[in-house]
Structures are given as C-alpha cells and as structure tokens.
N, C-alpha and C positions, 0 to 999 in steps of 0.2 A: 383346444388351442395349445398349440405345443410351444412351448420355453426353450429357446438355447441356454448353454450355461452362459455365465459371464465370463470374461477372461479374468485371469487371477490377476490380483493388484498386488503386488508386491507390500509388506507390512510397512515400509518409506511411505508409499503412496498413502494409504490408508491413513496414516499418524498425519501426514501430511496435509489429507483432506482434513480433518481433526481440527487442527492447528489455522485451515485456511490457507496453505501457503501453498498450493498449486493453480495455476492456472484456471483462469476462466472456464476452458473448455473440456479442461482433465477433471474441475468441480461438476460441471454438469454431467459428463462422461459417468462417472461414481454416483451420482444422486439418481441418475437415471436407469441405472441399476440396481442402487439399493429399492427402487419401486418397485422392483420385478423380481429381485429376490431374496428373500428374509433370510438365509444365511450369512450375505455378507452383512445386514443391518447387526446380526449377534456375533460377527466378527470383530466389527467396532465395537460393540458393546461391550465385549473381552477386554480389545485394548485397552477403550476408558473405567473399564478395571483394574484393571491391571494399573494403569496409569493414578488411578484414585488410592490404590494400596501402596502407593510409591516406590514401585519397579521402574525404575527410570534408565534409559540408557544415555551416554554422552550426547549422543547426535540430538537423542529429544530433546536436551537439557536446554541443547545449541539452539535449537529448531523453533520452541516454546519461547524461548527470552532472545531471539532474534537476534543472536548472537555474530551477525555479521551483518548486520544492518547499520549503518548510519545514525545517528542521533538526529531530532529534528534542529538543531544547531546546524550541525554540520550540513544537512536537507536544506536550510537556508541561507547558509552562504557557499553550495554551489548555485542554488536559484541566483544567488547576486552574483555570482560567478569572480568571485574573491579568494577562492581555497586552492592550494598549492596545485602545482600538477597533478600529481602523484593523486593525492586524495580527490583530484575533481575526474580522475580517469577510471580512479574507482568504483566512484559512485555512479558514474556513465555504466561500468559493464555490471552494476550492483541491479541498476535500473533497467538496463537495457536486455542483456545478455542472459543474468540469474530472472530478472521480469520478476522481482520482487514487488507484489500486489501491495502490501503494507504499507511501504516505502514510496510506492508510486502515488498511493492515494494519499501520504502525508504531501508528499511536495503536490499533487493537482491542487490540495487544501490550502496552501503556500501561496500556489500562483493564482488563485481565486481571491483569496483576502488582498493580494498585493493588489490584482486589478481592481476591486472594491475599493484598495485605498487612493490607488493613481485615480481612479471616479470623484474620490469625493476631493481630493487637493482639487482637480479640475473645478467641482462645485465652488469649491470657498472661492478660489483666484476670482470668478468669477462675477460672485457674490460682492468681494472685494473691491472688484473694479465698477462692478453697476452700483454699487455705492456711494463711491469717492468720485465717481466721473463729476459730479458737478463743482468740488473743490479744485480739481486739474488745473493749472494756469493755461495759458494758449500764450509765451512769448515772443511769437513767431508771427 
C-alpha cells in the first residue's frame, strides 16, 4: 500500500494544532495525518520540547495566553449587548472572522446558562402564581 507524503504544515500551523487554536477541520486535517505518518507525530514532539525547555517565541507567548481574546466579562456583555461600538465590533470579527474556537465555546457556555436561567425565572413566576392564585381578589 503505498503512502502519499503529507503536505507540510507550516511550524504556525503545528504550535497552533498544539495550543487547539485552529479550526475544526484544519484539527482534523493534522490528526489525520499524524495517523499516517510518524514523522510529523516527532515534529510536534520536538516542538513540545522545545516548548518544555522554554524556547518561546512572541507569537507563541501571544497564541498560548490568548492574548487577543476577550475576557469572559467582556464575552458577557456583548451577550447582553451593553459594550461600546468599537469593543462589540471586535469581538464580532474576534468571533466571526479570527473563528476563535475558545472564545466561541465561552460565550455558547454564556448563552446556555443564560437560557437555563430565563427556564427557571419562567418556573418560579409560575410556581408563584399557581401558588397565590387562590389569595387573588376578583374586584370586578
């Protein structure tokens, strides 16, 4: 059975797989090579040497401590859509444009707890009223 080589991923790409911060389909792309072929597996394995002896360059430093990402503060009030222009257009092209996966999964994690909580105010109000209904006056 014969092996094509893989195409070369650039050392970005690779730190990047590392870190988690590419795309869904560029992760799968990478894992499904490194199955096929154990050179690039001891290519990473270099870098996370490399990286373990503390050879660091800016970009990684950036890359690793998500150095242009949002805070989950700030993640939460664009969700409430409270934050200046400026900072809520950023976080659009932060989310949209860059498809910052970290980022994207904090606020999914935001607007799931928020729908969880608008669920349960519904419950109480409810609770509430099937409660009290028989205190209710009728002055009409």
């Amino acid at each position: 059975m014969k092996t094509t080589m893989p195409r070369d991923f650039t050392l970005a790409e690779l730190e990047a797989f590392l870190d988690e911060a590419l795309s869904a389909e560029e992760m799968a792309e990478i894992e499904r090579t490194l199955r096929r072929h154990p050179e690039l597996l001891r290519q990473l394995a270099s870098i996370n040497s490399r990286r373990d002896a503390g050879v660091h360059t800016l970009g990684e430093i950036w890359r690793r401590h998500r150095g242009s990402c949002p805070t989950r503060e700030q993640l939460g009030s664009y969700l409430l859509r409270v934050l200046e222009k400026e900072a809520a257009d950023y976080i659009a092209f932060h989310l949209e444009k860059v498809g910052c996966r970290y980022c994207r999964a904090n606020l999914d994690d935001m607007k799931r707890h928020q729908d969880e909580a608008d669920e349960t105010v519904v419950r109480r109000r409810t609770r509430y009223f099937q409660s009290s209904a028989g205190y209710l006056r009728n002055d009409g």
